[in-house]
N, C-alpha and C positions, 0 to 999 in steps of 0.2 A: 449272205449278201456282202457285205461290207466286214465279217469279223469281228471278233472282239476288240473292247477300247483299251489303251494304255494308259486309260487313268478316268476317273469317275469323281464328280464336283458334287460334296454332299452337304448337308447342313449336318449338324451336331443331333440331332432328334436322335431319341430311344432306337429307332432303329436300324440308323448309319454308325450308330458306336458299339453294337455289338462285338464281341468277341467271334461269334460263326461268320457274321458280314466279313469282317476283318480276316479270318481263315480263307472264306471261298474267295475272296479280291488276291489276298498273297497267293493261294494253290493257282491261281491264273493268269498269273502273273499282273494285275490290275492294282496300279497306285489307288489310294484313297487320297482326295484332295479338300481337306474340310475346308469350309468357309469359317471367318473369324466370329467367336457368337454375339450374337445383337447385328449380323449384317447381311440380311436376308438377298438385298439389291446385288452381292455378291454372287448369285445363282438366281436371279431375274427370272429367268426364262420358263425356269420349274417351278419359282413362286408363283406363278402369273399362271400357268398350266393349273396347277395344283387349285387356285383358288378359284378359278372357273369350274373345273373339276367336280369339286366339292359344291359349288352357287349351285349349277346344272343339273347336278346326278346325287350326290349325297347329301344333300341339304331338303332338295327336292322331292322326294319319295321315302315310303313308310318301307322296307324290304320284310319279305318274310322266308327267304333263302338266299343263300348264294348265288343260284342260279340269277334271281330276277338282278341285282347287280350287277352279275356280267353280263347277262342280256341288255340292260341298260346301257352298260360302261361299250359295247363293241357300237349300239347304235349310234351313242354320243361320237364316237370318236369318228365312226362315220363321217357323221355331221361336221363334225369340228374339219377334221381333214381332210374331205372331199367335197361335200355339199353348199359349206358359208363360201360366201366371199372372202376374199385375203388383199390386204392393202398392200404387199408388197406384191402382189397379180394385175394392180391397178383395180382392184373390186371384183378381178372376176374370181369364179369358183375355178381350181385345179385344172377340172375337163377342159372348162371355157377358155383359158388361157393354153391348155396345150393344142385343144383345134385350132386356134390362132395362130398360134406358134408354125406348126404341121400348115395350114394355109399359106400364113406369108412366105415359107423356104418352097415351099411348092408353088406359089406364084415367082418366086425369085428364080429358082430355076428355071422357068419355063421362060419369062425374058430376059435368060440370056444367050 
């Protein structure tokens, strides 16, 4: 789609300071960009993901494999990214704001 990124914004966790993390970023040529530690609001975005994430799906359920996890984790993110509303859509859902969208250019073209 879009390729690989030129630099990835991490927090300090067990698993962004690895030694292999740190290999596969330099073989691919991808900076590592840590946030300073105690400053989570520095990567907002994945805090905010992450703890819904975890409210939603991992906090939520007892798992008794892998499987039901990722069966979980694909439905949620469904939900998350197609299904809810989105405030910067003006409350609609994805679909709802692209029929809209595909509507008004298709009404615009047609008066003019």
């Amino acid at each position: 789609m879009h390729g690989k990124p030129t630099a990835v914004r991490v927090d300090n966790g067990p698993e962004f300071t690895s030694k292999d993390f740190e290999l596969w970023a330099k073989d691919n040529g991808i900076t590592i960009q840590y946030i300073q530690p105690g400053r989570p609001m520095q990567n907002g975005y994945i805090e905010r993901f992450n703890r819904l994430y975890r409210e939603a799906v991992l906090d939520a359920y007892l798992f008794f494999d892998l499987y039901q996890v990722k069966q979980l984790t694909t439905e949620w993110m469904e939900e998350y990214n197609l299904r809810r509303p989105h405030e910067a859509l003006k409350n609609q859902t994805p679909l709802e704001w692209k029929n809209k969208t595909i509507q008004t250019e298709t009404t615009l073209k047609t008066t003019v």
